[in-house]
C-alpha positions as protocol buffer text, in pm:
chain_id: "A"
residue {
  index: 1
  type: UNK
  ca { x: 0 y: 0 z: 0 }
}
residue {
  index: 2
  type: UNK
  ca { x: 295 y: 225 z: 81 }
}
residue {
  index: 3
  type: UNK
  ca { x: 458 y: 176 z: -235 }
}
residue {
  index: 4
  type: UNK
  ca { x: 136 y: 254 z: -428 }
}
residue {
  index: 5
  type: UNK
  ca { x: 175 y: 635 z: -349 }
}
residue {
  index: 6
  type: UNK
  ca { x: 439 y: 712 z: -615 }
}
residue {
  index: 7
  type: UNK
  ca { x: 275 y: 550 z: -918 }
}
residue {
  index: 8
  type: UNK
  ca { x: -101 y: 679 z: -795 }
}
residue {
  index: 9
  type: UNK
  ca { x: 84 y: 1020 z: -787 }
}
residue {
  index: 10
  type: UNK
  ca { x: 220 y: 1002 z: -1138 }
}
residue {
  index: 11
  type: UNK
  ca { x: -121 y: 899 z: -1270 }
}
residue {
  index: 12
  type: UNK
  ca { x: -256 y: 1184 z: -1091 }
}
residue {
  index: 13
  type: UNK
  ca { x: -18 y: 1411 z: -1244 }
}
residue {
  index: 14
  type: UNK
  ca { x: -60 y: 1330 z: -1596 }
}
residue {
  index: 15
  type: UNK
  ca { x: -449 y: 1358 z: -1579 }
}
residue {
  index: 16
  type: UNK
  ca { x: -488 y: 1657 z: -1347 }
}
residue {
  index: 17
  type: UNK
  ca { x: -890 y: 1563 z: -1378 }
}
residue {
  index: 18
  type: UNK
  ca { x: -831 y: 1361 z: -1115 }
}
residue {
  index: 19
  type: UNK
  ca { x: -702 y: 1513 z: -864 }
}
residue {
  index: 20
  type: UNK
  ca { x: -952 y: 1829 z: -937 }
}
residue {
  index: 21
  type: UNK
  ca { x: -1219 y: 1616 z: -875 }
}
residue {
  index: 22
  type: UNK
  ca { x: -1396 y: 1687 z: -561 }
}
residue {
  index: 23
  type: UNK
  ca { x: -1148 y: 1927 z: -411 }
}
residue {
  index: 24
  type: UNK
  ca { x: -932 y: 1608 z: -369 }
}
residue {
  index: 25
  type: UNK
  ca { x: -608 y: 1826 z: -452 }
}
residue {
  index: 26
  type: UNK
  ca { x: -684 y: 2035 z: -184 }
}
residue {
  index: 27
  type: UNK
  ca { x: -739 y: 1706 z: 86 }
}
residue {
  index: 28
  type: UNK
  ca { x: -412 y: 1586 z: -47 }
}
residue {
  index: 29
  type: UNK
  ca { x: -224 y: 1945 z: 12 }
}
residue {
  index: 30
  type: UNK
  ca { x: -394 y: 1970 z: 383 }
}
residue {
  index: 31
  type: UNK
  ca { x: -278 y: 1562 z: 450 }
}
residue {
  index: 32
  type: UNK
  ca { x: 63 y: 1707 z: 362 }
}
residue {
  index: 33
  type: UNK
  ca { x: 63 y: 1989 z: 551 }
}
residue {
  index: 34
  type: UNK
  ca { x: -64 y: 1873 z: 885 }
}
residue {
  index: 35
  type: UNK
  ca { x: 201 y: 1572 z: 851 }
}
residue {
  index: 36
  type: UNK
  ca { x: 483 y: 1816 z: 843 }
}
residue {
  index: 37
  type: UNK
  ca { x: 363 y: 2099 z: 1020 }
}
residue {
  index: 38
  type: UNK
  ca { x: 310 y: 1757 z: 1333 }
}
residue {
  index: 39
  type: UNK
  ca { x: 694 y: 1651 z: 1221 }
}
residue {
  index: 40
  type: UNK
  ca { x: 847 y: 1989 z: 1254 }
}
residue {
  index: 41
  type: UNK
  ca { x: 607 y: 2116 z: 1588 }
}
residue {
  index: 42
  type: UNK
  ca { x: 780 y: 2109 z: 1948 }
}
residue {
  index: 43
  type: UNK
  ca { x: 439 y: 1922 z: 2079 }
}
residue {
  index: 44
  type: UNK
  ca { x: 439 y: 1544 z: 2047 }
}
residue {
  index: 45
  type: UNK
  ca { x: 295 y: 1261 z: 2193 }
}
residue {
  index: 46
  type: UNK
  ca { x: 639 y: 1134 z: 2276 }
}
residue {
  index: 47
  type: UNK
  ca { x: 911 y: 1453 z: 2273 }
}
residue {
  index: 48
  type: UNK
  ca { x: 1218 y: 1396 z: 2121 }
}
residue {
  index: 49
  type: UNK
  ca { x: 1363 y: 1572 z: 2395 }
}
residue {
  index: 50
  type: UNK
  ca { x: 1238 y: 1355 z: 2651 }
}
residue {
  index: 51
  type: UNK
  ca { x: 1282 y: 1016 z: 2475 }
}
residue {
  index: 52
  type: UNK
  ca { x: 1552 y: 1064 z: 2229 }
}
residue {
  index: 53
  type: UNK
  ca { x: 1598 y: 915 z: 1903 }
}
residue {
  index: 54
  type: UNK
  ca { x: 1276 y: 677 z: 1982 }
}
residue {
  index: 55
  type: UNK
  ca { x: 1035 y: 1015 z: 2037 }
}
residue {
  index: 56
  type: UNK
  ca { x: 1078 y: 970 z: 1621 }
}
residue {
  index: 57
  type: UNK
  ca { x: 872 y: 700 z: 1592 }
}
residue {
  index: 58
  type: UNK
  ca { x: 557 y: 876 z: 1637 }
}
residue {
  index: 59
  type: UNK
  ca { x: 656 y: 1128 z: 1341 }
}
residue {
  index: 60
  type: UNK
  ca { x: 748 y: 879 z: 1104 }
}
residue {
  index: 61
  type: UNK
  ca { x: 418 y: 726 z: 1180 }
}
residue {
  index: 62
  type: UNK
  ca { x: 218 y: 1043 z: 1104 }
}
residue {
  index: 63
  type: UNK
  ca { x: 378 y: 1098 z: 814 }
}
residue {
  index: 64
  type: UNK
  ca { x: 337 y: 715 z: 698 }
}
residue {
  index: 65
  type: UNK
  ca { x: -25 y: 750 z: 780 }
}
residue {
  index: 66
  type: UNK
  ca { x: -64 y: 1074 z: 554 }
}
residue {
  index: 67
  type: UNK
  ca { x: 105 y: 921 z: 270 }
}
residue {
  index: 68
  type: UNK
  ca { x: -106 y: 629 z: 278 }
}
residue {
  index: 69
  type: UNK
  ca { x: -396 y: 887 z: 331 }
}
residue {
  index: 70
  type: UNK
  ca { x: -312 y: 1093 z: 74 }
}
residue {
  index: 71
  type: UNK
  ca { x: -291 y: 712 z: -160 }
}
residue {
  index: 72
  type: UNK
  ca { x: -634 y: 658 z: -85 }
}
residue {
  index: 73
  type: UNK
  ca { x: -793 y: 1005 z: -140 }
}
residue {
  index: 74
  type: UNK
  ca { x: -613 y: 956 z: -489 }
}
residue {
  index: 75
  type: UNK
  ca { x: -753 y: 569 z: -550 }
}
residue {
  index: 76
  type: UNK
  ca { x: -1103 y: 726 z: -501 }
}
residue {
  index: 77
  type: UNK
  ca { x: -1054 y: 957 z: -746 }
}
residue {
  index: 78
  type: UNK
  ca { x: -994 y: 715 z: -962 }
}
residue {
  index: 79
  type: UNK
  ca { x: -1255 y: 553 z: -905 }
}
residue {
  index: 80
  type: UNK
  ca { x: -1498 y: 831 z: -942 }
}
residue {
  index: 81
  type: UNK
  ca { x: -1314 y: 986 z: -1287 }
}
residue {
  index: 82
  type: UNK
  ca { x: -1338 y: 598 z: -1413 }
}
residue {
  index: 83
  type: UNK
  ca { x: -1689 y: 518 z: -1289 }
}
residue {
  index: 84
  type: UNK
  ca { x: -1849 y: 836 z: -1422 }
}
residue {
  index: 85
  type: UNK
  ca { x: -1601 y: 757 z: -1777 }
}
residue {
  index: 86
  type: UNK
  ca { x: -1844 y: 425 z: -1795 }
}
């Protein structure tokens, strides 16, 4: 599912319809944002301060989570651009 992201994003980009659909470009831009804006903020739910290198874990799980978000708000559109095609 993880490795899905890159190729759903290159379909996306060569037909832009899809991603237009349904404001789904701008669900994938605030996914993104909110993952790195969590990554980059001083407030965790385990400080990197307090816990070191394993305080990471909880960022690298965000942003796994919004990438595989970000995969499925794409495989709907998809969905939508090919069931409305048929």
């Amino acid at each position: 599912m993880f490795n899905d992201v890159p190729v759903l994003l290159g379909i996306a980009r060569r037909n832009p319809r899809l991603l237009i659909a349904g404001c789904r470009l701008l669900q994938c831009v605030g996914v993104f944002l909110v993952s790195i804006f969590y990554m980059v903020s001083p407030v965790d739910v385990l400080p990197e301060i307090v816990f070191g290198p394993v305080g990471l874990i909880d960022d690298v799980f965000v942003l796994i989570f919004g990438l595989i978000l970000i995969g499925e708000i794409i495989r709907r559109s998809i969905r939508s651009v090919q069931d409305s095609a048929t």
